[in-house]
PLY file of the C-alpha trace (Angstrom):
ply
format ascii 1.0
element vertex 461
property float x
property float y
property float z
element edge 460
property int vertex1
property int vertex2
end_header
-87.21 89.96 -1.07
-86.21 88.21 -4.34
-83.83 91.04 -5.08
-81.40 90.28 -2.33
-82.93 86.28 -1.16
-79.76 85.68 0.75
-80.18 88.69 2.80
-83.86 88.29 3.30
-82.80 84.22 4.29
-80.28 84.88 7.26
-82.72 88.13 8.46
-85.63 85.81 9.06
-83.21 83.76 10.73
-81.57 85.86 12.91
-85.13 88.08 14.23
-87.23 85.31 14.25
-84.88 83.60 16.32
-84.65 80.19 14.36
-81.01 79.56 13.86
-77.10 80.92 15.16
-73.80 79.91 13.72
-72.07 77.87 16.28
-68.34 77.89 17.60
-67.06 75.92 14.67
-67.44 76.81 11.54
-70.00 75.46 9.55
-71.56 74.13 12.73
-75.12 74.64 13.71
-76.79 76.10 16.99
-80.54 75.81 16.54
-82.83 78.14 18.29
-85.67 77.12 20.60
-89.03 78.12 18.34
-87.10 75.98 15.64
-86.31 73.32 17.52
-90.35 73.16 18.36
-90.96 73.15 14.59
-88.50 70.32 13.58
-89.52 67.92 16.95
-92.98 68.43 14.89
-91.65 67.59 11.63
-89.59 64.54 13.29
-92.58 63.45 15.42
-95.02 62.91 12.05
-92.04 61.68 9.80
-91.50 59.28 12.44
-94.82 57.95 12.77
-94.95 57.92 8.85
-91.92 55.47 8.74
-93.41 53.59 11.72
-96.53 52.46 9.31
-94.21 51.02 7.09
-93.15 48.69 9.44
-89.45 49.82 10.01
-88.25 50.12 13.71
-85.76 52.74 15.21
-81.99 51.90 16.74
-79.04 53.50 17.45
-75.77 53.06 15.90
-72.54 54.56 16.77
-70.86 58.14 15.73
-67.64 56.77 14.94
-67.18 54.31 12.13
-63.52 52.64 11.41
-61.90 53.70 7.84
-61.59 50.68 6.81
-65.54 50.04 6.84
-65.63 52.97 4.05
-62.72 51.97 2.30
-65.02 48.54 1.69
-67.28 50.60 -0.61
-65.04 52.18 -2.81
-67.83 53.93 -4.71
-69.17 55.21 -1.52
-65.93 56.53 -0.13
-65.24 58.25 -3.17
-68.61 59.97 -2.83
-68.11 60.96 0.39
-64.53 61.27 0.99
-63.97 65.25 -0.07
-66.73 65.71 2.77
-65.38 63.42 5.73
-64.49 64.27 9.13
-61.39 61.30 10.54
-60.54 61.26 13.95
-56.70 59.95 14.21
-55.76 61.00 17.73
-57.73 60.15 21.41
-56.86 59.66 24.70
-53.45 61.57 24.45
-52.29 59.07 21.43
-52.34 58.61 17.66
-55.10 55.60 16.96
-54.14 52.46 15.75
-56.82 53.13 12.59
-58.79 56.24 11.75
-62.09 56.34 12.71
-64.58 59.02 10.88
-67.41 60.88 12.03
-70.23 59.54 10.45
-71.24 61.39 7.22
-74.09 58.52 6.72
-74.34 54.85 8.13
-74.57 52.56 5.44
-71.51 51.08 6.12
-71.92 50.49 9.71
-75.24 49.58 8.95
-73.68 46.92 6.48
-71.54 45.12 8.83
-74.24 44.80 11.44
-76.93 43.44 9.19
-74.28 40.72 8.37
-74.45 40.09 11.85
-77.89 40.10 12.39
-79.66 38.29 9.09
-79.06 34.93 9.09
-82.06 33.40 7.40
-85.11 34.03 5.09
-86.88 34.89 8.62
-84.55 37.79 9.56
-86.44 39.47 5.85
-86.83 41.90 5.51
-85.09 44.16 8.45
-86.37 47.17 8.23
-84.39 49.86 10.39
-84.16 53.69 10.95
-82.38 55.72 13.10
-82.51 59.34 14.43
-79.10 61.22 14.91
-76.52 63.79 14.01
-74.23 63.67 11.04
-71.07 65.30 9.76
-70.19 66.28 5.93
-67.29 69.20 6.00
-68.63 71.91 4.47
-66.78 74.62 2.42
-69.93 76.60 1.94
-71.95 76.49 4.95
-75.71 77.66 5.04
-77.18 77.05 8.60
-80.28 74.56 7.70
-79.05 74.43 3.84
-75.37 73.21 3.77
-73.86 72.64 7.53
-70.76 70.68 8.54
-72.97 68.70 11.44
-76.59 68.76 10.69
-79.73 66.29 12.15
-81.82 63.55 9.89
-83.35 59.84 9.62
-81.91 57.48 8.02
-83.39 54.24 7.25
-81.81 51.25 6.00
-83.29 47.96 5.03
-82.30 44.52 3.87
-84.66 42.53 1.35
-84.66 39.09 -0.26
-85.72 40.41 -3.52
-84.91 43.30 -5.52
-88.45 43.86 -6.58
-89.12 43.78 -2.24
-86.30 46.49 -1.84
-87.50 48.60 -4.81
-91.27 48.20 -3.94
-90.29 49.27 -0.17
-88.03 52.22 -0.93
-90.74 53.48 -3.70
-93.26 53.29 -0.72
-90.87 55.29 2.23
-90.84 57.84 -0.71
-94.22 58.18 -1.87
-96.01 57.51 1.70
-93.32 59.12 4.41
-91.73 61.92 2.09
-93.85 63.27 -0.38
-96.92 62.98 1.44
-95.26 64.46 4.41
-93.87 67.84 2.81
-97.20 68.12 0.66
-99.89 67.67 3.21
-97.81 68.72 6.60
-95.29 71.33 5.67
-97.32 72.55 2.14
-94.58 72.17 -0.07
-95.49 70.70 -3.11
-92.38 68.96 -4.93
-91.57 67.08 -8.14
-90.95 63.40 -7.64
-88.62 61.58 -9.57
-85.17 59.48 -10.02
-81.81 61.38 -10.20
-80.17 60.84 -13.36
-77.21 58.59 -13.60
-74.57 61.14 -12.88
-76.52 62.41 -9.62
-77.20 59.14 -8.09
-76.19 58.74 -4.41
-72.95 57.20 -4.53
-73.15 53.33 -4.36
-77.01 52.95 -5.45
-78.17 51.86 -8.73
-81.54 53.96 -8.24
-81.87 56.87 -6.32
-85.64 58.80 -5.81
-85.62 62.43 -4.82
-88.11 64.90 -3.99
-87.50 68.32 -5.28
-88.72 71.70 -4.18
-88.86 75.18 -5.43
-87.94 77.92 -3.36
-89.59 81.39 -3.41
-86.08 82.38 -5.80
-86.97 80.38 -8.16
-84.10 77.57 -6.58
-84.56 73.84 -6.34
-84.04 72.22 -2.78
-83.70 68.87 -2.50
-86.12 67.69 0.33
-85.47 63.79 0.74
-83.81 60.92 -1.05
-84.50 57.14 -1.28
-81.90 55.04 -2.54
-82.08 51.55 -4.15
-78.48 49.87 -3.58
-78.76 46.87 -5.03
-76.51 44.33 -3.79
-73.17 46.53 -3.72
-73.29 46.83 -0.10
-74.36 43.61 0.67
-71.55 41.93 -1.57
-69.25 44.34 0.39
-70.22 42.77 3.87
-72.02 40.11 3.44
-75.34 40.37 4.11
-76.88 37.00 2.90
-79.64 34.83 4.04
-80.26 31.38 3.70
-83.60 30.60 1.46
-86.32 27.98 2.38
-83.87 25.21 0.26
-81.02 25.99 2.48
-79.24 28.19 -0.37
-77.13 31.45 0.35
-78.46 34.62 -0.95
-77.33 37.51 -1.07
-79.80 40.30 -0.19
-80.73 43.27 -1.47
-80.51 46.87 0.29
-82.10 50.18 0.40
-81.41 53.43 2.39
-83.33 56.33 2.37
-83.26 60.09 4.62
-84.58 63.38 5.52
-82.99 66.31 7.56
-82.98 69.73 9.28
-83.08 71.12 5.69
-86.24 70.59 5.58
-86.43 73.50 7.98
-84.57 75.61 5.55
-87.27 74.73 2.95
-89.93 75.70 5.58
-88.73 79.13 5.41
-88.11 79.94 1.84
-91.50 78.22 0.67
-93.67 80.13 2.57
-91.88 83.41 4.05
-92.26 86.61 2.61
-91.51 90.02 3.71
-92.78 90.39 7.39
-90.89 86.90 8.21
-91.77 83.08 8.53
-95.27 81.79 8.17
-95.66 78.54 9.23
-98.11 76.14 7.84
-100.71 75.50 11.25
-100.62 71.86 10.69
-96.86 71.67 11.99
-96.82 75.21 13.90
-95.89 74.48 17.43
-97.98 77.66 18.30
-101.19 77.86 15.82
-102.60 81.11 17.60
-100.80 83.46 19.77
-103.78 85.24 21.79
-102.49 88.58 22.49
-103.48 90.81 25.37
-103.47 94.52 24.44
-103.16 96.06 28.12
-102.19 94.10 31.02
-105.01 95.05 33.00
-106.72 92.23 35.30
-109.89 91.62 32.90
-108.01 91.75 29.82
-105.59 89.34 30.57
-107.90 86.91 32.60
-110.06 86.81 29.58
-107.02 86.25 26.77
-106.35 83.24 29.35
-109.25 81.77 29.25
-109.80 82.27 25.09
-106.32 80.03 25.04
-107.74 77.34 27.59
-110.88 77.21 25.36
-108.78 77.06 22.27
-106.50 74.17 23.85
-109.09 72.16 24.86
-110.51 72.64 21.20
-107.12 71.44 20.35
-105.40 74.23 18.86
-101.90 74.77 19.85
-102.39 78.30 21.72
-100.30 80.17 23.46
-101.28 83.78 25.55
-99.02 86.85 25.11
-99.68 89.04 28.11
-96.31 90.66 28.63
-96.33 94.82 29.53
-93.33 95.24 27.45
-92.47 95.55 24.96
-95.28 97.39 23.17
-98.45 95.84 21.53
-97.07 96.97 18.06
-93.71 95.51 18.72
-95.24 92.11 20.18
-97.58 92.06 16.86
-93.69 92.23 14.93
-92.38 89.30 16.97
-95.20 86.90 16.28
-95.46 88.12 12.69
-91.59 87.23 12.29
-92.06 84.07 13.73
-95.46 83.21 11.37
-97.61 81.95 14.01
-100.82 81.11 11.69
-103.16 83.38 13.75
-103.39 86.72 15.62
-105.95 86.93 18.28
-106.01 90.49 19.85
-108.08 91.04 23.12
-108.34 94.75 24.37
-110.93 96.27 26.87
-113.31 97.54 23.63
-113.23 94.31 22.45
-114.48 92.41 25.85
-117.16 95.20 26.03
-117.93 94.36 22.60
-118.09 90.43 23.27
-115.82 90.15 20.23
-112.00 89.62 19.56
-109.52 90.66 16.84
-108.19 88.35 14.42
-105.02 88.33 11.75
-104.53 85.41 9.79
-100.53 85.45 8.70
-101.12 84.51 4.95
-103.38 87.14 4.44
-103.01 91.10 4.81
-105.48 93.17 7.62
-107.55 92.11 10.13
-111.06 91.21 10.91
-113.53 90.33 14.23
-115.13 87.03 15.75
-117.51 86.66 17.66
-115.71 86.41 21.44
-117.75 83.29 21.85
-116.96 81.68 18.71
-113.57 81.73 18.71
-112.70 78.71 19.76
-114.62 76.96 16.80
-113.53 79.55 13.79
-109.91 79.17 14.67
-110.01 75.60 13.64
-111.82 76.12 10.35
-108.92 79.19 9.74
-106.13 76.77 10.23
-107.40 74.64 7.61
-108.40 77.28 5.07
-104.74 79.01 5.92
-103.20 75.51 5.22
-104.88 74.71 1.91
-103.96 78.59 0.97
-100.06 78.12 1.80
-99.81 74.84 -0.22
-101.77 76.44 -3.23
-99.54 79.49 -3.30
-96.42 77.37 -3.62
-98.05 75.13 -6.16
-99.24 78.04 -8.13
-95.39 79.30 -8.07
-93.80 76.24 -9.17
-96.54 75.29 -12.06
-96.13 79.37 -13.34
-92.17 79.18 -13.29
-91.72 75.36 -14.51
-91.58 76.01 -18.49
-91.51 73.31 -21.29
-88.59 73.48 -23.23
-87.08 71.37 -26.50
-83.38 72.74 -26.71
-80.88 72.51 -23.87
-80.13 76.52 -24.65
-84.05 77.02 -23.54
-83.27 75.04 -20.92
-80.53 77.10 -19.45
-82.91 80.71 -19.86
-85.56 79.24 -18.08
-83.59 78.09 -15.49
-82.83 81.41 -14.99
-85.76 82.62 -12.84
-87.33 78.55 -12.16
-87.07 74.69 -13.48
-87.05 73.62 -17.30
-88.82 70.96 -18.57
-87.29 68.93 -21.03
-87.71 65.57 -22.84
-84.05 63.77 -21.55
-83.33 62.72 -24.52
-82.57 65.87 -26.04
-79.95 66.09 -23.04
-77.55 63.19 -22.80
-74.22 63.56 -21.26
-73.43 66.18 -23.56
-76.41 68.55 -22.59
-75.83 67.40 -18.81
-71.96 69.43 -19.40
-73.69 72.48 -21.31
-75.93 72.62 -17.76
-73.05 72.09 -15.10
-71.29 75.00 -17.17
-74.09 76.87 -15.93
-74.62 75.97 -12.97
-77.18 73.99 -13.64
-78.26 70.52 -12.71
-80.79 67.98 -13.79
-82.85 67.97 -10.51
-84.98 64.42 -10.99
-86.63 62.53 -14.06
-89.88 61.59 -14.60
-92.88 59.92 -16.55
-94.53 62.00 -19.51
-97.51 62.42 -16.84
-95.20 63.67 -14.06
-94.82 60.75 -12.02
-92.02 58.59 -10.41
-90.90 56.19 -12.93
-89.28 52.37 -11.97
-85.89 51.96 -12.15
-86.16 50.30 -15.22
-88.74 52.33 -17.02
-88.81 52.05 -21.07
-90.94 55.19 -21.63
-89.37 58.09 -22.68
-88.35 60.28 -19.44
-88.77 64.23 -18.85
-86.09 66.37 -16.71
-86.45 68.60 -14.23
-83.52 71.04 -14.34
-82.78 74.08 -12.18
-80.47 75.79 -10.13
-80.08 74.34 -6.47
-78.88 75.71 -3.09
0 1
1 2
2 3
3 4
4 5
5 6
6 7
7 8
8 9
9 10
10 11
11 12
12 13
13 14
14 15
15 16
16 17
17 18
18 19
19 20
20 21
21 22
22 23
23 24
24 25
25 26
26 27
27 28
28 29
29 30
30 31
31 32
32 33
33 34
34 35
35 36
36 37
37 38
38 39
39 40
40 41
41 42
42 43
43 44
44 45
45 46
46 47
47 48
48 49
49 50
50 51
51 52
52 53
53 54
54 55
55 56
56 57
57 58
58 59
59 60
60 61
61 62
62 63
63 64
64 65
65 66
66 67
67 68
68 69
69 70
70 71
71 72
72 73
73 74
74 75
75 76
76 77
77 78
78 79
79 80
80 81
81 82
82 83
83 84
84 85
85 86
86 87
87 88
88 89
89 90
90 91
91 92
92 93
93 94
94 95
95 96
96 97
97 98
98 99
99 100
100 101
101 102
102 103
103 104
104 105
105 106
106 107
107 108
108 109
109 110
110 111
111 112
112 113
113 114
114 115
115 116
116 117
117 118
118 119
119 120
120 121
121 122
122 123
123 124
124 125
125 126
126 127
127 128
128 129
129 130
130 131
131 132
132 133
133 134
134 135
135 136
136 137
137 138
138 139
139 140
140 141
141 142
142 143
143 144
144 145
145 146
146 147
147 148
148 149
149 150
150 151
151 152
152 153
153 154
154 155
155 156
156 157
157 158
158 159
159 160
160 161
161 162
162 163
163 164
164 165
165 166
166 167
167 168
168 169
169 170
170 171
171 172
172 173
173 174
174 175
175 176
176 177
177 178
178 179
179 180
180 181
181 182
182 183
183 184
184 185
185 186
186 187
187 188
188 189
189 190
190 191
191 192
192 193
193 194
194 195
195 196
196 197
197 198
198 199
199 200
200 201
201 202
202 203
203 204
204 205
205 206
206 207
207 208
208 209
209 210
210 211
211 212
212 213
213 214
214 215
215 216
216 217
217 218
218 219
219 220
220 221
221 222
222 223
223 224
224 225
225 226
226 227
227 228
228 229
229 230
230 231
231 232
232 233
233 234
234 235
235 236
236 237
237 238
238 239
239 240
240 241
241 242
242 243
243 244
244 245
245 246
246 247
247 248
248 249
249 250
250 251
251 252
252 253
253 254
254 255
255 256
256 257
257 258
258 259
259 260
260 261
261 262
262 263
263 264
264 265
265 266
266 267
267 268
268 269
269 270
270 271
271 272
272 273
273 274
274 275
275 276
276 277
277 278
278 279
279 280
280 281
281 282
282 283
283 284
284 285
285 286
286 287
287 288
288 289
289 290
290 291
291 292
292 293
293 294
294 295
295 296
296 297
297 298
298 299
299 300
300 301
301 302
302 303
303 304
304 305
305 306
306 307
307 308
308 309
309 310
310 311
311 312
312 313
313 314
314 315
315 316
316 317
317 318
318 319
319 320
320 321
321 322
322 323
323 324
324 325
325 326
326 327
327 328
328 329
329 330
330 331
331 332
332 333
333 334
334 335
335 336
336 337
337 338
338 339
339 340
340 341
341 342
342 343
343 344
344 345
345 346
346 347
347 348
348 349
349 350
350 351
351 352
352 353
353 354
354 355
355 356
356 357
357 358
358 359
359 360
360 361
361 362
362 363
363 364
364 365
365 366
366 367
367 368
368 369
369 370
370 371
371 372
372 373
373 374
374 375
375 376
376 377
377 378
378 379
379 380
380 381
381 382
382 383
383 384
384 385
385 386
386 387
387 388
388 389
389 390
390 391
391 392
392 393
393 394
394 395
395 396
396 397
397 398
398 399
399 400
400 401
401 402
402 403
403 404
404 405
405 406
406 407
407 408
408 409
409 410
410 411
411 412
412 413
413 414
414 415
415 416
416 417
417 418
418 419
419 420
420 421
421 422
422 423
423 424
424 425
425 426
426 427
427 428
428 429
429 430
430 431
431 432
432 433
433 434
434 435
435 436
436 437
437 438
438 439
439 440
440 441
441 442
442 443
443 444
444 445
445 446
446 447
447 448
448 449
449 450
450 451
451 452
452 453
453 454
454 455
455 456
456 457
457 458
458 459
459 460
């Protein structure tokens, strides 16, 4: 698997039926079972960003050129990436419009519009929808020229409202998210200078590591400061009757996260999916399709749904059992539940759990009440088997040289100050990136921290 992780990548993608290139390249056709697994992921994320307080909207696909050219930092970032439309309708437009590759712009001239005073603050929005970036290297779920996120933007009166607010989408929606739902666990931190989002003047990321030893960004939360707002002006009058000028955050997670789904957990046989966002948590498997069998593997998955596990009954005649086991195994449904005529005679079924090798029996009328303690146990096991591979390939380091070795195979730690911009080259040279800074202890540090900061470097997809 880690010989040839590429390989092993697009294979789980293409037999567990997750993912297909689509028409254009660098496009995107997702695949049913992963569509189930991301409208889980976007359904808790969701309700996650809801607590905060932020509401969804809309906004449109198309955004005028001369709303990007307002940012000139943020054009720059973007512009080797962007998608411009200059032709519709049979004629050449007036101005280009592009295809948006983010929405802080358009989010920019419509909080103008819509915060007038000190009671507008703060407007908290986030939107669900499809995005394009041109991609040269395309990597369906990784790197894709159209992919799907959230993307939240909000408007403050204060900076220390906008940084306290951003610091809590990251904390409370991301991190907690991809720990305790999709058992990743990730280093928190703020990008260095260099890798800052282009237009914000703090930018928090979450970083992963994949089973290759590879760092995968996961989610980003961006302080802007008041270079957006100063570009459209988004101001408020205070409770003197003043103009402000407000401050601004974005902050956004995607389909990548599906991409870090599968090279966190899989392993050889496929995908294993962690049960708390498996769309299926136990596939209930009837050996034979004779009448009792499959009558009783029905009723096992109405007595597992109403104990509200996610079940799902495989009764299908072809293809064969062994084949059928293959297909679920691929797809990492968390549990196996075989039920074959010896096993009704023996009021017991069979049971494979898909982090852990063989098999072993229940108790046919127990079932329903095991499979929920399993899930759990299976859950805690996933997230401690991808924390126990990113403590065991993180190594402390002094010397930027170090730094680069250990990078080889997993992250370097280093105190940033033995980087600077000069160590930052050395890395690039190698491919190598700073992934995210933090405290001595391992936490997020403020913006405007004074205690000497430790890097995170790796290699990235």
């Amino acid at each position: 698997m880690r010989d040839d992780f590429p390989r092993w990548y697009q294979d789980v993608l293409e037999k567990a039926q997750l993912a297909d290139n689509g028409p254009v390249r660098g496009t995107m056709v997702i695949r049913p079972y992963a569509f189930s697994i991301w409208e889980r992921m976007q359904a808790d994320v969701d309700a996650r960003i809801k607590r905060t307080g932020a509401e969804n909207v809309y906004l449109p696909l198309f955004i005028p050129q001369s709303y990007l050219e307002r940012e000139a930092e943020h054009v720059e970032g973007f512009s080797p990436e962007l998608a411009v439309v200059t032709h519709a309708g049979g004629k050449e437009l007036t101005e280009p419009v592009v295809v948006r590759p983010t929405s802080e712009t358009v989010f920019g001239e419509l909080m103008a519009k819509w915060v007038q005073s000190h009671r507008d603050l703060p407007m908290l929005l986030n939107q669900w929808s499809n995005v394009v970036r041109w991609e040269l290297r395309p990597r369906l779920f990784l790197r894709t020229s159209e992919f799907l996120w959230q993307e939240g933007h909000t408007a403050h009166a204060t900076a220390e409202d906008a940084a306290a607010y951003a610091r809590r989408i990251h904390l409370e929606v991301y991190r907690d998210f991809l720990q305790d739902m999709l058992a990743i666990p990730v280093y928190v931190g703020v990008k260095s200078p260099r890798e800052r989002f282009a237009g914000a003047i703090n930018t928090m990321t979450c970083e992963a590591m994949m089973g290759d030893g590879k760092a995968l960004q996961m989610a980003t939360s961006h302080e802007l400061g008041q270079n957006f707002a100063r570009a459209f002006g988004i101001g408020y009058t205070d409770t003197s009757g003043a103009v402000r000028t407000c401050w601004t955050t974005s902050w956004g997670s995607s389909t990548r996260m599906m991409g870090g789904l599968i090279m966190s957990h899989g392993d050889q046989a496929g995908l294993r999916v962690p049960p708390r966002i498996a769309p299926i948590q136990a596939v209930v498997i009837a050996v034979k399709d004779d009448e009792r069998t499959v009558a009783a593997a029905a009723t096992l998955v109405d007595e597992l749904t109403h104990a509200g596990v996610r079940a799902r009954l495989d009764a299908r005649s072809t293809p064969g059992f062994g084949r059928r086991i293959v297909e679920w195994e691929l797809k990492g449904v968390p549990l196996r539940i075989e039920v074959g005529p010896r096993d009704l005679d023996a009021q017991q079924v069979t049971v494979a759990r898909r982090d852990l090798p063989g098999k072993t029996t229940l108790v046919l009328d127990h079932v329903s009440t095991s499979a929920s303690l399993l899930l759990d146990e299976m859950q805690a096991a996933l997230f401690a088997q991808a924390t126990q591979r990113l403590n065991e390939n993180t190594t402390d380091v002094d010397t930027v040289a170090d730094a680069i070795t250990a990078a080889s195979s997993g992250f370097a730690r280093i105190p940033y100050a033995s980087l600077g911009e000069s160590g930052e080259d050395r890395l690039a040279s190698n491919a190598i990136t700073v992934r995210c800074l933090q405290t001595p202890d391992g936490e997020l540090p403020s913006a405007d921290a004074t205690e000497e900061l430790y890097a995170i470097v790796g290699r990235s997809y």
